[in-house]
C-alpha positions in Angstrom: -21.3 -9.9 3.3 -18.1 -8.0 4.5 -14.6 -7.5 2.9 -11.6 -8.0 4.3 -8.7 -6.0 3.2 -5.5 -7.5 3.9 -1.7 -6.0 4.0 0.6 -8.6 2.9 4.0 -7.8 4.1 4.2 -8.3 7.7 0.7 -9.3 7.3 0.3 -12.6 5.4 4.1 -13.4 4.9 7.5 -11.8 5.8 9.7 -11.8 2.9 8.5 -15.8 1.9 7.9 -17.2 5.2 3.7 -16.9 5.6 2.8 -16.0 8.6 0.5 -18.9 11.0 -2.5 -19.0 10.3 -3.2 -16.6 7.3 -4.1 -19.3 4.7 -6.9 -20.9 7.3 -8.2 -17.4 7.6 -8.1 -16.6 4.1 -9.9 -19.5 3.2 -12.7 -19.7 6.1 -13.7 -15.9 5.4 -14.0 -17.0 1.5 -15.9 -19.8 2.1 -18.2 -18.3 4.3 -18.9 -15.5 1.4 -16.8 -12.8 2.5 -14.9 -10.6 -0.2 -10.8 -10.5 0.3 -8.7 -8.5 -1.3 -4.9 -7.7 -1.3 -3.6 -4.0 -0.6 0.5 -3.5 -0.5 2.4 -0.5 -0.8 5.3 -2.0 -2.0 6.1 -1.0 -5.4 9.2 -3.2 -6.6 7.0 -6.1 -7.5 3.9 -6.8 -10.5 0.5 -7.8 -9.3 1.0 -10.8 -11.0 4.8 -11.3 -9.1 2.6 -11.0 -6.1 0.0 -13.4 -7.4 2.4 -16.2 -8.4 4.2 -15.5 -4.7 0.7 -16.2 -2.8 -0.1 -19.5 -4.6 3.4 -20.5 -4.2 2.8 -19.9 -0.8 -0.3 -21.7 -0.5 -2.7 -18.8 -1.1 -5.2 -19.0 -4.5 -6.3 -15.4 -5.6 -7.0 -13.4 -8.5 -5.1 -10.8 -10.3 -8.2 -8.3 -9.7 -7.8 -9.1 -5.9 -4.3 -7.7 -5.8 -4.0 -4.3 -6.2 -0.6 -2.4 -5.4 0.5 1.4 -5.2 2.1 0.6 -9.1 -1.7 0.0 -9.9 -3.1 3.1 -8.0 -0.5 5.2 -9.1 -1.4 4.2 -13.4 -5.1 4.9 -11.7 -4.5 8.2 -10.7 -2.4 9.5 -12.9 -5.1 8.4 -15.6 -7.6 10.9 -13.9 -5.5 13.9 -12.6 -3.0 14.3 -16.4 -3.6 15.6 -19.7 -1.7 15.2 -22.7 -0.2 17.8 -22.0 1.7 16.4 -19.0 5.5 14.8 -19.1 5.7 12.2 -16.1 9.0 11.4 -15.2 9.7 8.8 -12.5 12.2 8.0 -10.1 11.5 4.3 -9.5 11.9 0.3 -10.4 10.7 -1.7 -13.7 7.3 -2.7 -12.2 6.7 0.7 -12.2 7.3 1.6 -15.5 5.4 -1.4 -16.6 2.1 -0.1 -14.9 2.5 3.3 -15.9 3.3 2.0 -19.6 0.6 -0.5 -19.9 -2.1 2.5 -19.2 -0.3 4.8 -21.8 1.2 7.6 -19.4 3.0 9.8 -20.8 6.3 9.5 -19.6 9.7 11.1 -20.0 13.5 10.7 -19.5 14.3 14.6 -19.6 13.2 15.8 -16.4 13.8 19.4 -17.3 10.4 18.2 -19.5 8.6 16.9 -16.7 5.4 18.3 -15.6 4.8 15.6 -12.7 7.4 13.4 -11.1 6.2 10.2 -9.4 8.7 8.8 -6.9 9.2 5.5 -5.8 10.9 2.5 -3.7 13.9 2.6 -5.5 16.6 0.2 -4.4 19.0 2.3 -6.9 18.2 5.6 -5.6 21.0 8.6 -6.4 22.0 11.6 -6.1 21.8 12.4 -9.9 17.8 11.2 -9.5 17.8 13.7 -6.3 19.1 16.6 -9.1 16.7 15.6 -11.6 13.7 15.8 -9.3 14.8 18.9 -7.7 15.2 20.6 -11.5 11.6 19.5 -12.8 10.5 21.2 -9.4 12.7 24.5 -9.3 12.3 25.3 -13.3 9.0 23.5 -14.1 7.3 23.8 -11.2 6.6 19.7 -11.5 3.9 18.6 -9.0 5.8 15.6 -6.9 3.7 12.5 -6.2 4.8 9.3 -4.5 3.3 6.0 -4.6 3.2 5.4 -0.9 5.2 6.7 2.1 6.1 3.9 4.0 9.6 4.5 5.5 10.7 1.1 5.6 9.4 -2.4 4.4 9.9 -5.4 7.0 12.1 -8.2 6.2 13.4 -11.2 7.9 15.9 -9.9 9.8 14.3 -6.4 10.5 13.7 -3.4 8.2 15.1 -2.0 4.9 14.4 1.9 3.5 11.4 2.4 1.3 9.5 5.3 -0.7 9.5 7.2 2.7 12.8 7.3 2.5 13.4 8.9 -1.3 10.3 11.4 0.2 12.4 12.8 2.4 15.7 13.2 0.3 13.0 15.3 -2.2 11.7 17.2 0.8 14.8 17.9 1.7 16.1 19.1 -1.2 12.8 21.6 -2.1 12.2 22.6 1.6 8.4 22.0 1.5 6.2 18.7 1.4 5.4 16.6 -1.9 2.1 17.2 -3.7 0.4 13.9 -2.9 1.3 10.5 -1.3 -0.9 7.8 -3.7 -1.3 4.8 -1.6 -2.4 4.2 1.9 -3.8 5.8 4.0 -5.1 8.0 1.1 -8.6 9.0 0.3 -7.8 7.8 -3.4 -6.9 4.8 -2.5 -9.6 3.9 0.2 -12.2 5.3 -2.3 -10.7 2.8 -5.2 -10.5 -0.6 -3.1 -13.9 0.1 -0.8 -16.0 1.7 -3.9 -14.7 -0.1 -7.0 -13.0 -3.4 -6.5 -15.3 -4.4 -3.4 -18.0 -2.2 -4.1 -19.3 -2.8 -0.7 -19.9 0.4 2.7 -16.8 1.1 4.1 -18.5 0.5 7.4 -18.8 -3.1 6.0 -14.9 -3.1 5.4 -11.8 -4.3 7.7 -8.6 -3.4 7.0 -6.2 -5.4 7.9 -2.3 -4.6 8.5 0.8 -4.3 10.8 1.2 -0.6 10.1 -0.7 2.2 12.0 0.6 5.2 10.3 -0.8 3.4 6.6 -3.1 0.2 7.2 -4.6 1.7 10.6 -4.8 5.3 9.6 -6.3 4.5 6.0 -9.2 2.7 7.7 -9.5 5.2 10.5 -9.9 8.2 8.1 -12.3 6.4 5.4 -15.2 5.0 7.9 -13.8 1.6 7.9 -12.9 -1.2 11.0 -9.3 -1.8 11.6 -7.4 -4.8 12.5 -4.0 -4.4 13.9 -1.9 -7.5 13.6 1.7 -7.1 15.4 3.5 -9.7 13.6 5.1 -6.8 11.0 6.6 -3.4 12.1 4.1 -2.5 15.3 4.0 -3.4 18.7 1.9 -3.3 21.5 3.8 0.1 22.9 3.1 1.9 19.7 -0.4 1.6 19.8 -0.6 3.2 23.4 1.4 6.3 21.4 -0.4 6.3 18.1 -3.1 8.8 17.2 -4.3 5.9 14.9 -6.4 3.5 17.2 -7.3 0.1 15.9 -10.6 -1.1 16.2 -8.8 -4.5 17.4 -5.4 -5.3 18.0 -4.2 -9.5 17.8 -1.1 -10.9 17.3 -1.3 -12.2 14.1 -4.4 -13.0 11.6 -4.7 -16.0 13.2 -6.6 -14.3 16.1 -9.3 -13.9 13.2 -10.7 -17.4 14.4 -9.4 -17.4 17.9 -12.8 -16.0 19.0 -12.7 -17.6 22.6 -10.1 -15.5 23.2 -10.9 -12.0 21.7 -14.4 -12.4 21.4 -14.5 -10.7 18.1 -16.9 -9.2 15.9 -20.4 -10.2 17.4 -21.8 -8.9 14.4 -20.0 -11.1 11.8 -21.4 -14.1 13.1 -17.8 -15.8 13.7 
């Protein structure tokens, strides 16, 4: 049995266009026993927004397939706070819901805050910039993001993400964030491989368009990697990147097209 962790923007679908080929894949690798699961970043949407998108898209799935940076975030914050700690967040309503429905302490005062998570969001100010910078100078408030992605692919190109509000914080404070929550991070590997698959990483594939996240997450945690170039990458990039696919294809498609990558021997495709 393997598992097969897939991206979904740029990945599956681009904004709601799927992508060829990714429901054929999706449901060969299930029937022949494999485990799949769903790993985004983006952190302006629900699990179950995301669940209700797939099978409108043609895609069945589970909510405990789909697991977002909302989701790791609630996760982590779960293990690494007290009730001690004020969490105040710069960030969108799916957000707040997550953190909410695991009880996190949160607050509105950030001259209260202890931690302050950041986030995608698409209303982003210079007052939230202020507020951020004050937990840090006066409360020493450890900053933690959900992921770092710079941008998130659209249908006609890119918009700014998390990455984005990162650097505005960085910026401001002159020194890097605490901790970046979803891919590539240990946390998160450790979370999808360990307790939603529970299967060896080396048993794992990861499956995205991004090399600095998807690529580097699997690289870094003992897993494969599959590159797909139908998001944000191209075939330059990964001559530059550090972050070396175990394959690259053109879309999950090439999954199946085994005549012409001759792919993963092992797997008995």
């Amino acid at each position: 049995m393997k598992g097969f962790i897939f991206d979904l923007d740029g990945t599956v679908y681009v904004e709601d266009r799927l992508i060829e080929g990714a429901a054929e894949v999706l449901t060969y690798l299930r029937k022949r026993g494999d485990k799949v699961v769903f790993l985004t970043n983006k952190p302006i949407a629900t699990r179950m927004d995301y669940l209700l998108k797939l099978k409108k898209l043609g895609i069945q799935s589970e909510i405990n397939e789909i697991i977002n940076s909302n989701y790791l975030t609630a996760n982590y914050l779960k293990q690494n706070t007290t009730r001690d700690d004020a969490i105040f967040v710069i960030g969108e309503q799916p957000l707040m819901d997550e953190l909410k429905k695991e009880k996190i302490n949160l607050t509105d005062d950030s001259s209260k805050a202890t931690i302050v998570v950041l986030s995608w969001d698409r209303k982003f100010s210079y007052e939230k910039i202020y507020a951020a910078y004050q937990a840090w100078a006066k409360n020493n408030a450890k900053i933690v993001a959900t992921n770092p992605d710079r941008t998130c692919p659209v249908s006609d190109g890119e918009v700014p993400d998390c990455g984005a509000i990162i650097g505005a914080i960085e910026g401001a404070t002159g020194r890097k964030i605490d901790y970046v929550i979803g891919k590539p991070s240990r946390f998160t590997a450790k979370h999808v491989v360990e307790q939603v698959l529970k299967l060896k990483p080396e048993n794992c594939y990861m499956v995205g368009d991004r090399l600095d996240t998807d690529i580097r997450m699997g690289k870094e945690n003992g897993l494969n990697t599959i590159l797909v170039l139908s998001g944000v990458t191209n075939g330059s990039m990964v001559k530059h990147s550090t972050f070396k696919p175990t394959y690259v294809m053109e879309s999950v498609k090439g999954i199946m097209d085994v005549e012409r990558y001759a792919l993963f021997p092992e797997m008995n495709i």
